[in-house]
C-alpha positions as CSV (number, residue, x, y, z in Angstrom):
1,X,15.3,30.7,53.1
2,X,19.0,31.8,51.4
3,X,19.1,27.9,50.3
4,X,15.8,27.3,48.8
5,X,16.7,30.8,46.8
6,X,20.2,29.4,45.9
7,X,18.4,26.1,44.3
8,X,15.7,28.0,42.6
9,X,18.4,30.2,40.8
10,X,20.4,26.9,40.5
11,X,18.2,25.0,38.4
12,X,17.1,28.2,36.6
13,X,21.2,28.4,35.7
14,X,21.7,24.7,34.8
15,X,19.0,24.7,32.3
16,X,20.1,28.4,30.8
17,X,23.3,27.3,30.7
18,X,22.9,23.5,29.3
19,X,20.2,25.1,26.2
20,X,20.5,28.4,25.6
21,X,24.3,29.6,26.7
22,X,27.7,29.1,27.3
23,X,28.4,31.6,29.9
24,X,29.7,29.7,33.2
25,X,26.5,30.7,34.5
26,X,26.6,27.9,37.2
27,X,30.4,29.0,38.3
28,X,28.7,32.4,38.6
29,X,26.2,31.5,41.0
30,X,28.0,28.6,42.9
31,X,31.2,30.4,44.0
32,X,29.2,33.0,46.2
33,X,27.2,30.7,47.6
34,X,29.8,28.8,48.8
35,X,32.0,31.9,49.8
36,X,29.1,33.1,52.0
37,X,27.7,29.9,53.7
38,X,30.5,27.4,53.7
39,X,28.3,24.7,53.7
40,X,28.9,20.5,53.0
41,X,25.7,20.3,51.6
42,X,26.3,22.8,48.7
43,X,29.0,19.6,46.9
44,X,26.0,17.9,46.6
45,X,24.6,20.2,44.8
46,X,27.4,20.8,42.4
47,X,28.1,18.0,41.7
48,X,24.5,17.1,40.7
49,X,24.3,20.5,38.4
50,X,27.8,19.0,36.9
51,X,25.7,16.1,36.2
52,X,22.9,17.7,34.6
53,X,25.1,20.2,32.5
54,X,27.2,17.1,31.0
55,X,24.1,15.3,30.3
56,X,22.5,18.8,28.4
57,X,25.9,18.8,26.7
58,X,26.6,15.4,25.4
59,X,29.5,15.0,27.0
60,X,30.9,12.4,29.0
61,X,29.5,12.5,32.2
62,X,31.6,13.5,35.3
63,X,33.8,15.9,34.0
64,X,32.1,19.0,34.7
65,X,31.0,18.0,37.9
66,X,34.8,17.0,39.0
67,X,35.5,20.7,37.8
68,X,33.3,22.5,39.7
69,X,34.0,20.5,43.1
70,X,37.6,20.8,42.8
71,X,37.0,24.6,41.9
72,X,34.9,25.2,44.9
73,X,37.0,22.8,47.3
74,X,40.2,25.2,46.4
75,X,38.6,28.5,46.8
76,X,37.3,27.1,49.9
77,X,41.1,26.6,51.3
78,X,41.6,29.9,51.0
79,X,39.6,30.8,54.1
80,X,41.6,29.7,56.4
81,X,44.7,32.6,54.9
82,X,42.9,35.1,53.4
83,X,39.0,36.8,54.0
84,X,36.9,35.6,51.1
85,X,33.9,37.1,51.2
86,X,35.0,40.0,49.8
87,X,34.1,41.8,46.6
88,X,37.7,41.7,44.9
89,X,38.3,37.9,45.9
90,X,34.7,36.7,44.3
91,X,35.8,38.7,41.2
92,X,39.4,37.4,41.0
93,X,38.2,33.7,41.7
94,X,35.1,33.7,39.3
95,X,37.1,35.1,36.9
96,X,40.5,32.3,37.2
97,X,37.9,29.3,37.3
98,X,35.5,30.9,34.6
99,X,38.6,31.2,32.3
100,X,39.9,27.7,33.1
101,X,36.2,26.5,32.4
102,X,35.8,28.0,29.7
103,X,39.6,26.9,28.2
104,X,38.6,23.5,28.9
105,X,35.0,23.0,27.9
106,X,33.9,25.4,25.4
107,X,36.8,27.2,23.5
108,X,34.6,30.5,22.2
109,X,34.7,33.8,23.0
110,X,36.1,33.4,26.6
111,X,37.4,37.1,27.4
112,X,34.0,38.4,26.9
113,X,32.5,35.7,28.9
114,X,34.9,36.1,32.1
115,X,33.3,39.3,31.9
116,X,30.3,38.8,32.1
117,X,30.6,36.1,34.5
118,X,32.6,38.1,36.8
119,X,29.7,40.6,36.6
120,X,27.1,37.8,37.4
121,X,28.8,36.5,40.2
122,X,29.0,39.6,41.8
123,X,25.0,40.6,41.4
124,X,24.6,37.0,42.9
125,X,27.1,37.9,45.9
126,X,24.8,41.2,46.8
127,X,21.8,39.1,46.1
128,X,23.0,36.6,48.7
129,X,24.3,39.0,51.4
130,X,21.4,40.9,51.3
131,X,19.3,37.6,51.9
132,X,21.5,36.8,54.9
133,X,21.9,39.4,56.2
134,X,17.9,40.4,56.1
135,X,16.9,37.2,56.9
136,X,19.4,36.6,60.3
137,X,18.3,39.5,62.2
């Protein structure tokens, strides 16, 4: 049930973030996912949102999607050192990969965007916990 969620907010955050936006709205929603469930299918995913967004933005296609796997794959290390499905570590990781992201790919008002994305990320974390841990018992 927690997946089928995840995709519908997905594809709701791809096409927000590829017409109307420039928050990381993706990053937002990918990194708790992944934190949470742990899950091989969830590159896939990204990397197929990367696709989409580069095609939205005109870009050359590939780059975001080599981003956001190589984001995810690093935060994902981190579980073997360090408990990452906490609230401090989804804030401090969204907001290091937002930043990069945002450095890289869209040069505007990034500060104020962290913020916000950092803020996103954590609604979607509660969102998701709450999911799991309603829908496992």
């Amino acid at each position: 049930m927690m997946q089928y969620i995840f995709l519908i907010f997905l594809c709701l955050a791809v096409y927000l973030e590829g017409t109307l936006s420039t928050l990381p709205l993706v990053l937002a929603l990918i990194i708790p996912y992944a934190v949470l469930t742990k899950k091989e299918h969830l590159f896939f995913y990204i990397f197929l949102s990367g696709i989409v967004l580069d095609i939205l933005y005109g870009q050359i296609v590939g780059f975001t999607s080599l981003y956001f796997i190589c984001s995810v794959f690093c935060i994902l290390l981190y579980q073997r050192k360090y408990e990452i499905a906490t609230y401090p570590f989804i804030a401090f990781s969204t907001a290091v990969v937002s930043f990069f992201y945002l450095l890289i790919f869209v040069h505007t008002y990034i500060i104020g965007q962290v913020i916000v994305s950092v803020a996103l990320a954590e609604i979607f974390f509660i969102i998701f916990k709450l999911f799991r841990t309603h829908y496992e018992t």
